[in-house]
FIVEX-226603 format. One record per residue (C-alpha): x, y, z. Coordinates in steps of 0.25 Angstrom, whole numbers. Example, Ala and Ser with C-alpha at 12.3 -4.5 7.8 and 13.67 -1.06 7.14 Angstrom:
REM FIVEX-226603
+-------+-------+-------+
!    px !    py !    pz !
+-------+-------+-------+
!    49 !   -18 !    31 !
!    55 !    -4 !    29 !
+-------+-------+-------+
//
This chain:
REM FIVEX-226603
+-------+-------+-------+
!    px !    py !    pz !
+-------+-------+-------+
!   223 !    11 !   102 !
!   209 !    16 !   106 !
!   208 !    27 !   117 !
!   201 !    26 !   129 !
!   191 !    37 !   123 !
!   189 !    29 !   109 !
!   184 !    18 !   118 !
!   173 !    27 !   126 !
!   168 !    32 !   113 !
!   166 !    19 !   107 !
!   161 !    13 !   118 !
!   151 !    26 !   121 !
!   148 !    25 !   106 !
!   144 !    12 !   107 !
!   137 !    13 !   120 !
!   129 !    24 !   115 !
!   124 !    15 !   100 !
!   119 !     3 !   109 !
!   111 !    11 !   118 !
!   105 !    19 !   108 !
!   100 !     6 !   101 !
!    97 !     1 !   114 !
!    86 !    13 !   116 !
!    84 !    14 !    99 !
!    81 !    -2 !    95 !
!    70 !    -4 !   104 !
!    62 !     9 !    99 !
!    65 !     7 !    87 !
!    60 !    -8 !    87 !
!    48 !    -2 !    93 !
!    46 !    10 !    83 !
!    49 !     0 !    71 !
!    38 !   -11 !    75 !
!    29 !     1 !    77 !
!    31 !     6 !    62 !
!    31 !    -7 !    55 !
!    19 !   -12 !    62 !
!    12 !    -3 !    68 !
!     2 !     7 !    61 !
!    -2 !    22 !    69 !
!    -3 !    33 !    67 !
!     9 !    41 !    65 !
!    17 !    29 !    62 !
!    24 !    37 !    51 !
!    28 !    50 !    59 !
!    34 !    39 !    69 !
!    41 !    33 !    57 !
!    45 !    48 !    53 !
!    49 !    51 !    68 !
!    59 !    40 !    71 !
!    65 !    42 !    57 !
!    71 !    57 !    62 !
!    82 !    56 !    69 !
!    88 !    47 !    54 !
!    84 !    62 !    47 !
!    86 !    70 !    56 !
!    99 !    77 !    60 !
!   105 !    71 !    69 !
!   109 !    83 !    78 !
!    93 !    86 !    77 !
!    91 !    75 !    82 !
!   101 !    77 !    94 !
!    93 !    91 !    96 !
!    80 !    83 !    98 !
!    86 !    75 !   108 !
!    92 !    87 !   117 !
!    80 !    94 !   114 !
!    72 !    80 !   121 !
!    81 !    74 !   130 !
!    91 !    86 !   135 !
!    93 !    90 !   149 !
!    80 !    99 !   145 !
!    74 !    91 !   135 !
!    59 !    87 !   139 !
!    66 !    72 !   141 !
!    77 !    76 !   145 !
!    70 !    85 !   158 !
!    61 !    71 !   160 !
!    72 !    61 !   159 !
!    81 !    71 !   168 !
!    74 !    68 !   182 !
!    76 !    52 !   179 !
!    91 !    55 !   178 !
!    90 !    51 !   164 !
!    98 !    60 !   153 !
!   101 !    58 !   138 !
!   109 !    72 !   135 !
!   125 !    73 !   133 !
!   126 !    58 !   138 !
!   129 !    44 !   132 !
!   114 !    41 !   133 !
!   108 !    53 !   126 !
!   120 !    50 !   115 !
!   113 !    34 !   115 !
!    98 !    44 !   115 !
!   102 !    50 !   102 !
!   110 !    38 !    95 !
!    97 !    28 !    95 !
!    87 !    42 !    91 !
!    97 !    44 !    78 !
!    97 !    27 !    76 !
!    82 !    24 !    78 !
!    78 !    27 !    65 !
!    90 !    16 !    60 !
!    85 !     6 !    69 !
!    69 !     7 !    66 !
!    70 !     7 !    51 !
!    74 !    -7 !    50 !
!    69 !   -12 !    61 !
!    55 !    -8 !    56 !
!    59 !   -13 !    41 !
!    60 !   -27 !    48 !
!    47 !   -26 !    55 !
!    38 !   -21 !    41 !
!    45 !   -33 !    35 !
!    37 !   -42 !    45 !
!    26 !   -49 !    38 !
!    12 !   -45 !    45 !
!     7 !   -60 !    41 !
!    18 !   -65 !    52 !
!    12 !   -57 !    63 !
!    -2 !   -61 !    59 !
!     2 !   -75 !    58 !
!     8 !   -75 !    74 !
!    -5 !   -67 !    78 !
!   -15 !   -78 !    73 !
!    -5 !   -90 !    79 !
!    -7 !   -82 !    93 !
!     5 !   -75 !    95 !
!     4 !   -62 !   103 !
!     8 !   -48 !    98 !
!    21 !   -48 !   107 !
!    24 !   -63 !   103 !
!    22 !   -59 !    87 !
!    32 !   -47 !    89 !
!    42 !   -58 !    96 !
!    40 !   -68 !    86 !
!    39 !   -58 !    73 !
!    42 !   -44 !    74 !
!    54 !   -45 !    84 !
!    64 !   -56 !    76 !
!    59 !   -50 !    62 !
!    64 !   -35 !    67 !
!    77 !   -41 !    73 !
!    85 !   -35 !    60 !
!    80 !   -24 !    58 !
!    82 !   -22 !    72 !
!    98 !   -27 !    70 !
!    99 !   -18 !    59 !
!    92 !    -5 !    64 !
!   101 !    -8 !    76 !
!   113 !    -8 !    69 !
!   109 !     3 !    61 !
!   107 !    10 !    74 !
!   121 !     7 !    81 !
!   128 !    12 !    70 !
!   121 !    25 !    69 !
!   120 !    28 !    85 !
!   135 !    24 !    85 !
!   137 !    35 !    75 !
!   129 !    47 !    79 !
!   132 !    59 !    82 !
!   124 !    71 !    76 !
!   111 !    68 !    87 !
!   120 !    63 !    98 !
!   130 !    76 !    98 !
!   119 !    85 !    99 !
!   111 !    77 !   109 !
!   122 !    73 !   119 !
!   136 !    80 !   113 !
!   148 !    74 !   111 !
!   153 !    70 !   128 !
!   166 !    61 !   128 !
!   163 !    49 !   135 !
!   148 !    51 !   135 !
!   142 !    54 !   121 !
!   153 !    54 !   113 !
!   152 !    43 !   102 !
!   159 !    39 !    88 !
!   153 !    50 !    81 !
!   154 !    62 !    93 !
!   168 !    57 !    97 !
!   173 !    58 !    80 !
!   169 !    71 !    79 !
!   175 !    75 !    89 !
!   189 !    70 !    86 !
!   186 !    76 !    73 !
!   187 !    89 !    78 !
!   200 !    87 !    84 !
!   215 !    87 !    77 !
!   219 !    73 !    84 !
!   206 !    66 !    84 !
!   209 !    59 !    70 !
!   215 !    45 !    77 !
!   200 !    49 !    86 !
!   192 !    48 !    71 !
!   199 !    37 !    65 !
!   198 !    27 !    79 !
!   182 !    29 !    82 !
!   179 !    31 !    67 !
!   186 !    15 !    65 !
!   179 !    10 !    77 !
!   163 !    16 !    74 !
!   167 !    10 !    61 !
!   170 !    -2 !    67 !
!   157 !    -2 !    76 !
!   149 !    -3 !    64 !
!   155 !   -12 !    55 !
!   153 !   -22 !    67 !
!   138 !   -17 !    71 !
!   135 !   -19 !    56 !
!   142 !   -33 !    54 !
!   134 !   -38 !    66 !
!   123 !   -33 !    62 !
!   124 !   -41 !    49 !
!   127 !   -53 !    55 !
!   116 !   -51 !    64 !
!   106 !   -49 !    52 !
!   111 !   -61 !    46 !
!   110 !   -69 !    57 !
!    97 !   -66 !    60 !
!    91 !   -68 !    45 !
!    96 !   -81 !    46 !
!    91 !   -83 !    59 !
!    78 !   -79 !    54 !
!    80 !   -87 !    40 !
!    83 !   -98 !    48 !
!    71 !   -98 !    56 !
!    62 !   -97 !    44 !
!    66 !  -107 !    38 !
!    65 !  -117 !    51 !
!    51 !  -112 !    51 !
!    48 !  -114 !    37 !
!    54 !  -129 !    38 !
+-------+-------+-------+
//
């Protein structure tokens, strides 16, 4: 039978994976298109920069974002008078889920992009097409698995985080205490080995679906696309 409190974890855990894509998939989208088609200056130190929190440790990375986004952080003292906080809350925890995912979610989400042929853009811009119906037309369905797939990637490491979201904003039951924070803490108990065994089956669980849907997603869509080359072809 799960407990009352197995059910607020997983539910906080999971709240706190979806918002972190909801905040990490549209600027990594936007970082990704940048990369992979766009060429400026510092364009590799970018590249670099949003590749740190994947090197990083991730209890460094959960010093930076005290350090920024704390009660005395440079943020943290903006955001403060808009009533806005990220520290020791479920929101911080979502803050530093997706900044530990982002590097998962732009690497294939670019791959998809530099695999566009430039030929196709060219072709749209010489039969009118605008740069915001190119992108709708080319760009957008072309990075939609790399999308599924960074975004799976994502979930699964900002449902299992731990090293930058203890640091950033503890372990509070009921508030930023997820699968990962909630194990360890039934580790360090005598009686928390039926604790272990439940949450550790049910992340399990998590992910085999998130990773199942995401392969019938993929398949789905490649037929779809298949599908609608060849209808163009005929």
């Amino acid at each position: 039978m799960v407990s009352a409190q197995i059910w607020s974890i997983i539910f906080l855990s999971l709240q706190v994976a979806v918002f972190a894509l909801l905040w990490a998939v549209p600027l990594a989208f936007g970082l990704a298109y940048l990369l992979a088609r766009k060429q400026f200056v510092g364009r590799q130190l970018l590249s670099a920069i949003i590749m740190l929190p994947l090197v990083m440790p991730p209890v460094v990375t959960g010093l930076v974002l005290l350090y920024l986004f704390g009660p005395l952080g440079p943020i943290g003292l903006l955001l403060a008078p808009l009533g806005i906080s990220f520290a020791f809350n479920s929101a911080g925890a979502s803050l530093a889920a997706g900044l530990v995912a982002l590097p998962l979610i732009v690497r294939p989400i670019r791959l998809s992009l530099e695999a566009v042929d430039p030929n196709l853009e060219e072709a749209l811009a010489v039969a009118g097409k605008t740069s915001w119906q190119r992108f709708k037309m080319l760009y957008l369905p072309m990075s939609l698995p790399g999308i599924i797939a960074g975004g799976i990637l994502g979930f699964a490491k900002a449902l299992g985080e731990f090293g930058a979201t203890i640091t950033f904003v503890a372990n509070i039951p009921g508030e930023t205490q997820t699968f990962s924070l909630a194990i360890h803490a039934a580790l360090q108990r005598f009686d928390g080995q039926q604790t272990v065994l439940m949450l550790s089956l049910v992340s399990i669980s998590i992910s085999v679906v998130a990773v199942l849907c995401s392969e019938y997603l993929l398949n789905w869509l490649q037929n779809r696309m298949m599908g609608e080359r060849v209808v163009r072809h005929a």
